[in-house]
DORO-77226 format. One line per field, with one value per residue: residue number from 1; y, x, z of N, C-alpha, C in turn. Coordinates in pm, 1 decimal. Last residue first. Layout:
! DORO-77226
k: c(NUM/...)
nY: c(Y/...)
nX: c(X/...)
nZ: c(Z/...)
caY: c(Y/...)
caX: c(X/...)
caZ: c(Z/...)
cY: c(Y/...)
cX: c(X/...)
cZ: c(Z/...)
//
This chain:
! DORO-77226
k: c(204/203/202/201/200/199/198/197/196/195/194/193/192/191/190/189/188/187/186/185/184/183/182/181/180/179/178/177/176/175/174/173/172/171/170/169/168/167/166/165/164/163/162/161/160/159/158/157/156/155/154/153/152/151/150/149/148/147/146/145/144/143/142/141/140/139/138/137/136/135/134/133/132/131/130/129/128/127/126/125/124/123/122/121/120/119/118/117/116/115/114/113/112/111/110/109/108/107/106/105/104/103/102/101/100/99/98/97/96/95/94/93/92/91/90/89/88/87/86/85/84/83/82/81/80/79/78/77/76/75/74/73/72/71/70/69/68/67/66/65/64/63/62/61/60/59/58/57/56/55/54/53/52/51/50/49/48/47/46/45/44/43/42/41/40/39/38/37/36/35/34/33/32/31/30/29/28/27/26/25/24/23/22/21/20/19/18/17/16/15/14/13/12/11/10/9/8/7/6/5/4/3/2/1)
nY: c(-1428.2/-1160.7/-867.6/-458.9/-382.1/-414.1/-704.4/-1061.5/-1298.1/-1560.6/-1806.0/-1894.8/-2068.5/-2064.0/-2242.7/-2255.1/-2057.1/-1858.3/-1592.1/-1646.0/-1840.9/-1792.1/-1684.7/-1691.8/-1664.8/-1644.2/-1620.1/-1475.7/-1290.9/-1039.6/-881.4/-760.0/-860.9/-729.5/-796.8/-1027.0/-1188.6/-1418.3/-1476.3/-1530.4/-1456.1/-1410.2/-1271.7/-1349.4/-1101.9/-985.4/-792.5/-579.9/-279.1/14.8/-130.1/-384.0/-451.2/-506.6/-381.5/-587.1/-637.1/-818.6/-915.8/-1020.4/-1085.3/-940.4/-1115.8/-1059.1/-1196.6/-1237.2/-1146.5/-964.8/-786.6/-775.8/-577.0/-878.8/-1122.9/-1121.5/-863.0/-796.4/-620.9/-660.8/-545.4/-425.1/-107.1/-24.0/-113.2/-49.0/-150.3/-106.0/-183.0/41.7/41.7/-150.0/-371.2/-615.9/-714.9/-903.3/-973.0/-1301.4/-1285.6/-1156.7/-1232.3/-1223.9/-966.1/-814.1/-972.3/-978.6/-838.6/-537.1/-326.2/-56.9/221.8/523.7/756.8/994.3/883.4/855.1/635.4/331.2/30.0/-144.9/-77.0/-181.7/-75.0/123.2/300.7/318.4/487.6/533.4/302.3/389.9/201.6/150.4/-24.6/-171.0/-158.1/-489.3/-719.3/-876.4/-1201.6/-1489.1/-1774.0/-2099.5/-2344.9/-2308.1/-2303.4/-2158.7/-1879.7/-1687.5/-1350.0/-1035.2/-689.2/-392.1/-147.0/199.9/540.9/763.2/978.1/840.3/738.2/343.9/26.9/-147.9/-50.4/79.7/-117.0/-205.2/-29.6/-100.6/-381.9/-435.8/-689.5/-945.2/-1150.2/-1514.9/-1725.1/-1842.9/-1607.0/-1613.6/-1557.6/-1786.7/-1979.7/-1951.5/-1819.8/-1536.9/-1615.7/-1613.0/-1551.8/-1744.6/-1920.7/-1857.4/-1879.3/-2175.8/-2226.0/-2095.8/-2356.9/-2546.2/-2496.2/-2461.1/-2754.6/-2871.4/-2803.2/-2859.9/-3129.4/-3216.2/-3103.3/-3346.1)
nX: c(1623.7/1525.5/1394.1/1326.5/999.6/762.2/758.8/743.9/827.0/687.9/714.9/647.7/597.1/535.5/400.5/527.0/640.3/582.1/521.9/236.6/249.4/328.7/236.4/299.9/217.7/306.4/239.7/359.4/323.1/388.0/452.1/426.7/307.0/57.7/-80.8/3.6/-177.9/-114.3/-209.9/-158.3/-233.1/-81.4/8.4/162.4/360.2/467.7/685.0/710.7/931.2/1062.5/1418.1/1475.8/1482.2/1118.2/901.1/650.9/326.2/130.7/-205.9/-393.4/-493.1/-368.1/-386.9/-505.8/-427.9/-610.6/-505.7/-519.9/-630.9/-981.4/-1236.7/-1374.9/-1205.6/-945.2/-917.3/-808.6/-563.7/-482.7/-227.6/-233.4/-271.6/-82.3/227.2/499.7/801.2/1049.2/1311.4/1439.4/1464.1/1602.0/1802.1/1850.6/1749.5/1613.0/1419.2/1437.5/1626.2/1486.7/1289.0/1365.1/1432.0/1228.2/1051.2/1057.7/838.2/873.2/1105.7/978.7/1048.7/1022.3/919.0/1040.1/1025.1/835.3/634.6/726.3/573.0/276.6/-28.2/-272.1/-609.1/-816.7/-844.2/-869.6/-778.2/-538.2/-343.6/-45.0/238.8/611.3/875.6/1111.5/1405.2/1518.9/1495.8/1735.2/1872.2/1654.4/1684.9/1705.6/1715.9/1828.0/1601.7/1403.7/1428.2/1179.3/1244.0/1126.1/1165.4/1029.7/911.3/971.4/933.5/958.1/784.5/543.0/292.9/387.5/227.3/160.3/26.2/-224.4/-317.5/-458.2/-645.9/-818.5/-938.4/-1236.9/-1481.0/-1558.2/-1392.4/-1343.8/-1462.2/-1522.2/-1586.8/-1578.7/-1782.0/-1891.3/-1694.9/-1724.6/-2026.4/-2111.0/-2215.1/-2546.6/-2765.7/-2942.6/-2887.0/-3083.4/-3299.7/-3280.3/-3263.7/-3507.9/-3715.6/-3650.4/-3676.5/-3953.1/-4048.5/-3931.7/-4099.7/-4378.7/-4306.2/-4272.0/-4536.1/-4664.2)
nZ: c(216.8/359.7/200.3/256.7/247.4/120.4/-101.4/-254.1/-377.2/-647.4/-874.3/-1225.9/-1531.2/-1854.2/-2142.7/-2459.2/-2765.3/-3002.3/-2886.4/-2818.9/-2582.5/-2331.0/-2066.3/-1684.0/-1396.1/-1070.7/-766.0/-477.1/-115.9/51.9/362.6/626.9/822.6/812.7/597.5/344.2/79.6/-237.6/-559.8/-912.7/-1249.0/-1630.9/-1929.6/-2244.4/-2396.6/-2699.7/-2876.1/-3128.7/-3332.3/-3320.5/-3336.5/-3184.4/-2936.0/-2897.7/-2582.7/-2461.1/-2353.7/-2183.1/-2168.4/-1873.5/-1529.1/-1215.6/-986.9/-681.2/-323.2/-20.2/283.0/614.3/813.6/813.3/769.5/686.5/526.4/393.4/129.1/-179.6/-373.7/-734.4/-957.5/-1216.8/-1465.5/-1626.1/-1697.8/-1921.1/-2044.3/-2190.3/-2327.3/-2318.2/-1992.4/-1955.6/-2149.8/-2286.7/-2527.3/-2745.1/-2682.1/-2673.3/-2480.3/-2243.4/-2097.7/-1802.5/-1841.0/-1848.5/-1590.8/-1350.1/-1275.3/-1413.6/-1492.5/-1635.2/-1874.3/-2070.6/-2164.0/-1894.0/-1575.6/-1355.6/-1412.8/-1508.1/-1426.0/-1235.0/-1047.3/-840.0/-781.8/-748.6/-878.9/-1227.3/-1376.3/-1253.7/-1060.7/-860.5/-924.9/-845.0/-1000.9/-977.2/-975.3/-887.8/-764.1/-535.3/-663.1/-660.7/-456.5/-590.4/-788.8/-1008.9/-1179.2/-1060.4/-862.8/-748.8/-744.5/-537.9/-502.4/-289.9/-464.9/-511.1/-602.6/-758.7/-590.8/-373.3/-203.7/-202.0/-128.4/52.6/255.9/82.2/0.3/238.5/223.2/21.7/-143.7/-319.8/-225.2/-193.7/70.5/13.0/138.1/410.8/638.5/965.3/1109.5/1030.3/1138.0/1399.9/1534.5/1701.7/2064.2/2234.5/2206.0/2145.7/2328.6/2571.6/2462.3/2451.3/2723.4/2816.2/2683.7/2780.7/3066.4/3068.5/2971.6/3264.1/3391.7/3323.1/3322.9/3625.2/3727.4/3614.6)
caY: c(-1515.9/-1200.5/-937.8/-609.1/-356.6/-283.2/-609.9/-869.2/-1214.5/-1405.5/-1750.6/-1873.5/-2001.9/-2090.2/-2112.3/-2244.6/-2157.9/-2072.2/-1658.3/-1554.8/-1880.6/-1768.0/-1760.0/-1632.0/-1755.1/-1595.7/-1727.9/-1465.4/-1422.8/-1081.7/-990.3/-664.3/-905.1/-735.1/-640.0/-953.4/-1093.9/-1364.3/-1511.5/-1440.5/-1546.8/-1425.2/-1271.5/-1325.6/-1223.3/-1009.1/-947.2/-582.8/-427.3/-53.8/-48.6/-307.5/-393.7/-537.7/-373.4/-589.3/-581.3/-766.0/-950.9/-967.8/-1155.4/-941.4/-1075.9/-1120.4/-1088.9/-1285.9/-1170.2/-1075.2/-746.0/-863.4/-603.5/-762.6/-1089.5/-1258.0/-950.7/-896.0/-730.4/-580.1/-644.8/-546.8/-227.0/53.3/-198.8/-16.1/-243.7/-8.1/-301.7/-31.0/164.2/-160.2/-236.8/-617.7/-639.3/-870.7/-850.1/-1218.9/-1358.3/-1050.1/-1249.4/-1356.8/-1056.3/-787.6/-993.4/-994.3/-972.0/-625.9/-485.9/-135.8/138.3/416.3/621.4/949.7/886.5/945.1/806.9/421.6/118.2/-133.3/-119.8/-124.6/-145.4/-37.8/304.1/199.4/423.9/607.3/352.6/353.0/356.2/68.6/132.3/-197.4/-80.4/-356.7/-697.3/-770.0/-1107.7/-1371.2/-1671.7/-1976.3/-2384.4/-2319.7/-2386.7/-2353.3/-1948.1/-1789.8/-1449.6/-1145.9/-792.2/-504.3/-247.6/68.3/443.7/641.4/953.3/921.6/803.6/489.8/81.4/-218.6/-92.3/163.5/-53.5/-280.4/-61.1/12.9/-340.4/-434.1/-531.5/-899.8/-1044.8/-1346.1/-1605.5/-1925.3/-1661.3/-1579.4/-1413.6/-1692.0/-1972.6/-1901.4/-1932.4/-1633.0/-1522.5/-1678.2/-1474.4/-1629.2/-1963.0/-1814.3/-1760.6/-2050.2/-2298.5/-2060.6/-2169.6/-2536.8/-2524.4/-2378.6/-2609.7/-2916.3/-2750.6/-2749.4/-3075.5/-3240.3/-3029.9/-3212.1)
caX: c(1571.3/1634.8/1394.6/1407.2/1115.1/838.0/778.1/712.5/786.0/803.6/731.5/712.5/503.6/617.1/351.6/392.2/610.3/621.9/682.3/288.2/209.5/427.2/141.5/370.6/212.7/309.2/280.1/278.7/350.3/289.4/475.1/396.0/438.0/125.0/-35.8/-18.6/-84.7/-151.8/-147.6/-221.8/-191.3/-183.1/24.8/47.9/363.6/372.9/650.1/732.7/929.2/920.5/1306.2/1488.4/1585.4/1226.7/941.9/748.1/374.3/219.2/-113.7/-385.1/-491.9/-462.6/-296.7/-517.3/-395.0/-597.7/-636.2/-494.6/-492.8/-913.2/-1112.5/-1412.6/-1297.7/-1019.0/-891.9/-905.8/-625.8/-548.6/-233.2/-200.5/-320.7/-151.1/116.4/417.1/688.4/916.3/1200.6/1433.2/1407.1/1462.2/1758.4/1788.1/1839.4/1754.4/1359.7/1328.3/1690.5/1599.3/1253.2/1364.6/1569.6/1301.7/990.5/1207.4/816.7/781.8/1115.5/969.6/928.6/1076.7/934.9/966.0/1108.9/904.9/602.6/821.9/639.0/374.9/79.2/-131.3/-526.6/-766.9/-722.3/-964.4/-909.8/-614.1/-450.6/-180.5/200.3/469.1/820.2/980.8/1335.3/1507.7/1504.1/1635.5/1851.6/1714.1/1573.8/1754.3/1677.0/1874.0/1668.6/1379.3/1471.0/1240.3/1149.3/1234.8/1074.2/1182.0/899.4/989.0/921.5/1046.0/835.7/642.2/282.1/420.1/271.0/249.4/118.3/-116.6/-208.9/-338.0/-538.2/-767.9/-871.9/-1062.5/-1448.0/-1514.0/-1453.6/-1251.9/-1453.3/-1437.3/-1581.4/-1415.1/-1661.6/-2002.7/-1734.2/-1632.6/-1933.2/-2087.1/-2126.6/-2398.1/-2673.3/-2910.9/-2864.0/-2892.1/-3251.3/-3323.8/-3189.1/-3369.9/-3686.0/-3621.3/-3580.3/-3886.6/-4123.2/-3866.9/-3985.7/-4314.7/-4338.8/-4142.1/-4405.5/-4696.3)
caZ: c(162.9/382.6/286.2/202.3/304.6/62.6/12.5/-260.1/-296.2/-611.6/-691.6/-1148.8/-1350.9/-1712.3/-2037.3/-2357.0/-2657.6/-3004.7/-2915.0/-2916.6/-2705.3/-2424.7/-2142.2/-1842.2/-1508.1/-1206.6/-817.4/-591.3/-221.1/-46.0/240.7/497.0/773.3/930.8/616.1/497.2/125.8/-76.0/-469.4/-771.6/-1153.8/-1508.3/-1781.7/-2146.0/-2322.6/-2607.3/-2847.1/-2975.1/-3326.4/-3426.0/-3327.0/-3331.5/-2901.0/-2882.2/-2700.4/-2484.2/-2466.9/-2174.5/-2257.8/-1967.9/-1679.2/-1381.1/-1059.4/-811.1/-404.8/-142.6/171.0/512.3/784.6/750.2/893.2/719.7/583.5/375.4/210.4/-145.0/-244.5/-623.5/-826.7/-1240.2/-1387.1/-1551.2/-1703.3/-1855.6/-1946.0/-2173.6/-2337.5/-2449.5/-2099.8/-1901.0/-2112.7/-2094.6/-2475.7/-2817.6/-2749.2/-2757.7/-2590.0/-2322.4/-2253.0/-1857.6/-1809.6/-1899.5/-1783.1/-1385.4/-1251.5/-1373.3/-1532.4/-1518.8/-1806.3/-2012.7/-2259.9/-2088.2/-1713.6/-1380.2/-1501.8/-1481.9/-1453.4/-1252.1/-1158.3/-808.1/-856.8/-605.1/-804.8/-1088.1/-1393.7/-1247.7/-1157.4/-839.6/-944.4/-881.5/-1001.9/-979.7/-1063.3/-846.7/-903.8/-543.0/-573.4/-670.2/-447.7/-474.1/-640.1/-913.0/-1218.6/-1035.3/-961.8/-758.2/-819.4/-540.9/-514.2/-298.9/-356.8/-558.3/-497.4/-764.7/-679.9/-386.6/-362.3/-134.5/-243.2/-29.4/295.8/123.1/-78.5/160.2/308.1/-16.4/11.1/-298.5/-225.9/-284.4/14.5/61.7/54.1/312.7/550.3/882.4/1135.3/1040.6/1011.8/1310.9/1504.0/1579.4/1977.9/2145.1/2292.8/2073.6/2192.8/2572.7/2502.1/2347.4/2612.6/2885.2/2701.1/2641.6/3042.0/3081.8/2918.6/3103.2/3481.8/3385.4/3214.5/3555.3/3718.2/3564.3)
cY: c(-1644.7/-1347.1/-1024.8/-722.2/-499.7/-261.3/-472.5/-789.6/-1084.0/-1397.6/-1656.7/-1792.1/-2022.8/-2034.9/-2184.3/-2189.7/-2209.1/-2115.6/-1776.1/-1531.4/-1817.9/-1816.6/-1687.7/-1736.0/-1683.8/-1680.8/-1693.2/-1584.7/-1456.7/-1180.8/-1037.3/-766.1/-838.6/-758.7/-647.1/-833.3/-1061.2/-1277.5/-1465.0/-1498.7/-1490.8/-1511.6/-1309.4/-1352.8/-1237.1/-1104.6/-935.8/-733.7/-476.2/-203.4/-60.2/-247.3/-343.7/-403.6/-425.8/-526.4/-549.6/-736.1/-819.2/-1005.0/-1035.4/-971.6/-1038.1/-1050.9/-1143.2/-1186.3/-1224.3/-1072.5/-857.1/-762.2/-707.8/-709.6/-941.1/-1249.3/-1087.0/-930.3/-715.1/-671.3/-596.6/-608.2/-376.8/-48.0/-87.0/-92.7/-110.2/-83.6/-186.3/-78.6/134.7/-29.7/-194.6/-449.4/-677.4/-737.1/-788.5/-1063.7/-1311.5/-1133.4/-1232.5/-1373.8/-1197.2/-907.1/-923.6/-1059.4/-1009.6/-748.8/-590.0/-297.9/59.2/282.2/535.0/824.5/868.6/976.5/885.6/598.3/235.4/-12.8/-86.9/-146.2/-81.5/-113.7/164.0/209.0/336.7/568.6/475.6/386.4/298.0/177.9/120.6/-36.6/-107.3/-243.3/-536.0/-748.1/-969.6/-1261.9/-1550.0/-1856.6/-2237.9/-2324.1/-2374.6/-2371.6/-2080.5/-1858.9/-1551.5/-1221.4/-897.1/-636.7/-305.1/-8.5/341.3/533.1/861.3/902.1/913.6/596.1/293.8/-75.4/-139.7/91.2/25.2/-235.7/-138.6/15.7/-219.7/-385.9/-548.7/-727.5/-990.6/-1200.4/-1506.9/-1852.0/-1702.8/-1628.9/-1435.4/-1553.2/-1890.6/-1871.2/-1898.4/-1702.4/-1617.3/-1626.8/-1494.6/-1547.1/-1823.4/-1845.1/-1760.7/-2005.4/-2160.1/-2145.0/-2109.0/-2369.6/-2521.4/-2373.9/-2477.2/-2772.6/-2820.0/-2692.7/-2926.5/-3137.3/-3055.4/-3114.4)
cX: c(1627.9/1588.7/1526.2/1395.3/1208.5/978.8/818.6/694.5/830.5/752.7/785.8/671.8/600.2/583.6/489.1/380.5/511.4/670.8/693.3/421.1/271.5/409.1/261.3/295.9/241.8/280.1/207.1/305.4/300.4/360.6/373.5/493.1/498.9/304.6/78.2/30.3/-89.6/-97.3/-218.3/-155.1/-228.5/-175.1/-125.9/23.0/237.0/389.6/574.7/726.4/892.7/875.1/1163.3/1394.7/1599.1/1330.4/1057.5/812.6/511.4/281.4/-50.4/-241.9/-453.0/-434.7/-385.5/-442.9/-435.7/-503.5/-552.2/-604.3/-431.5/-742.1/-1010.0/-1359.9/-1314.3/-1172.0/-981.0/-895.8/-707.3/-585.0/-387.7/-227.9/-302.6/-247.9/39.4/281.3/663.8/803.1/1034.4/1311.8/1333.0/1365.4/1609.6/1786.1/1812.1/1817.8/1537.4/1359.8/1607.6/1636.5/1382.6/1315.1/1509.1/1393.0/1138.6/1169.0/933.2/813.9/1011.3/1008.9/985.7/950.3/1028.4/1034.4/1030.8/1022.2/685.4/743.1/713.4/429.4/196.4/-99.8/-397.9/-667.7/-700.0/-850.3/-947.7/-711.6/-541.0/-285.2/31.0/414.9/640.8/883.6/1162.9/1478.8/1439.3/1598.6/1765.1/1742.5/1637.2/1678.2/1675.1/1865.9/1801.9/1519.6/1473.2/1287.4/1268.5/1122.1/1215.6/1104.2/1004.7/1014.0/845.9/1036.2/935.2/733.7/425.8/354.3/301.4/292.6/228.6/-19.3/-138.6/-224.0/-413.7/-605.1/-785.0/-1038.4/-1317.8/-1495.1/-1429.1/-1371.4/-1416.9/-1409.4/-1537.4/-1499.7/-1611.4/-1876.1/-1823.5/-1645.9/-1854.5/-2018.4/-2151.1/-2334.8/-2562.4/-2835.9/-2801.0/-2849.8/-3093.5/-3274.8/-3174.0/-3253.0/-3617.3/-3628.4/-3546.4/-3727.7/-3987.7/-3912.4/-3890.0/-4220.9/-4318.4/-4181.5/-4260.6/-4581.3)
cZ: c(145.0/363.8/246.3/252.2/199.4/144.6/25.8/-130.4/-330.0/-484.3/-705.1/-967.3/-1290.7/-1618.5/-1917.4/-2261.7/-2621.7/-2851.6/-2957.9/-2948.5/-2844.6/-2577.5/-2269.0/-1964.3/-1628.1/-1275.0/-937.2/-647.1/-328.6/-119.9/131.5/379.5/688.1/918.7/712.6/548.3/270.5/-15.5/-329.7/-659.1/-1039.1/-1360.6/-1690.7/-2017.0/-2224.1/-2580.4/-2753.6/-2969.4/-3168.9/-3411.3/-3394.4/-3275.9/-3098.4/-2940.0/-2762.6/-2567.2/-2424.1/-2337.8/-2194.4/-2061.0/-1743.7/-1486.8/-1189.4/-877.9/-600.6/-227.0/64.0/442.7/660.1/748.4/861.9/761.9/665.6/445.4/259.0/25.6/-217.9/-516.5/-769.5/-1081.5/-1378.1/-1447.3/-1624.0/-1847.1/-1904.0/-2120.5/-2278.0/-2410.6/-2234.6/-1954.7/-2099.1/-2031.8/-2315.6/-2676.7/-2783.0/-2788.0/-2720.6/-2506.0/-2324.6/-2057.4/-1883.9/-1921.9/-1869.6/-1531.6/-1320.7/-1399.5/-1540.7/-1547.9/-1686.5/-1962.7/-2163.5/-2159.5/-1829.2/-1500.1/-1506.5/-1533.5/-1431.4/-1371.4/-1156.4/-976.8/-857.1/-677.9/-689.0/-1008.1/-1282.5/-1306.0/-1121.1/-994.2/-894.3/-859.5/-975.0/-931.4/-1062.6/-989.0/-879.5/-707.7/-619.6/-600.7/-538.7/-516.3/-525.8/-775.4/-1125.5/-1085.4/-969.5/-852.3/-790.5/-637.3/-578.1/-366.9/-355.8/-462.6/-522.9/-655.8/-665.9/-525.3/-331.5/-226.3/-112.5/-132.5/154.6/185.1/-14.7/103.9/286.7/99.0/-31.2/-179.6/-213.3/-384.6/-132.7/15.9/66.7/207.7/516.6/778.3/1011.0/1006.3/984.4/1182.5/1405.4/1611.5/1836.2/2052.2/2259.6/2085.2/2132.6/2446.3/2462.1/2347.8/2506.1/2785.0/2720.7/2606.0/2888.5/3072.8/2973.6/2965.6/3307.7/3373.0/3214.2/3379.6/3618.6/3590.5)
//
């Protein structure tokens, strides 16, 4: 009768302390990144100052090395949904933004590599995701859509369709992407390309 006793209270004191138990990881860190944007983020990746442009690099396959800075990335916050970074240029009429080195790699399409000519404005294109509540990491999505290009005749554009994503850290303040260019509307197919993104320089 005691041993029943003394077992009755022992599944009791089990209990107890059960509940007392911190989460298990998988409870803290979801496998899902949340799906509220991360307003924090932006502020590490983006400034609201005029002309203020991240340092961004794209890997080149066909030489194995990192470009250097593609500088003019003009990134602005939406004004229809500000958890969203875009790209361009408000401080110049009719200009725009290389985004994702699209000037350089179409130029043979729009006949220039003038970043004015060509006029990449995207009002929405990055937003983070982190990976959990408090999260200094997350996900980054790239937003599907068609890019409009103008070429170097006037009156004349080419569209290229953009999608892809990647990761980001506040801490490192790096974000890693991995592009996809959907080149149907030229007679291609699609190329995916590695960038990083920072607002400091890095050393690649």
């Amino acid at each position: 009768m005691k041993n029943i006793i003394a077992l009755f209270f022992s599944i009791i004191f089990i209990s107890a302390c059960k509940k007392d138990e911190p989460a298990e990881k998988a409870d803290l860190y979801p496998a899902q990144p949340l799906v509220t944007a991360s307003s924090s983020a932006i502020a590490v990746f983006h400034q609201p100052i005029a002309y203020y442009q991240m340092y961004v690099y794209r890997y080149e396959p066909s030489t194995g090395l990192w470009t250097n800075r593609i500088a003019g990335h003009f990134s602005t916050i939406s004004a229809a949904d500000p958890s969203f970074i875009g790209f361009g240029n408000p401080n110049v009429l009719d200009s725009g933004a290389p985004m994702f080195d699209m000037v350089r790699l179409y130029s043979a399409y729009t006949g220039t590599t003038n970043i004015k000519t060509v006029g990449i404005n995207v009002d929405q294109v990055l937003q983070f995701f982190p990976d959990y509540e408090g999260a200094k990491t997350g996900i980054v999505k790239v937003k599907t859509q068609d890019v409009v290009l103008r070429k170097s005749t006037a009156g004349q554009t080419i569209t290229i369709g953009m999608s892809g994503g990647g990761t980001y850290d506040e801490t490192s303040k790096v974000m890693d992407l991995k592009i996809t260019f959907n080149e149907a509307a030229i007679g291609g197919t699609t190329r995916t390309f590695d960038y990083k993104l920072s607002p400091t320089a890095l050393t690649l």
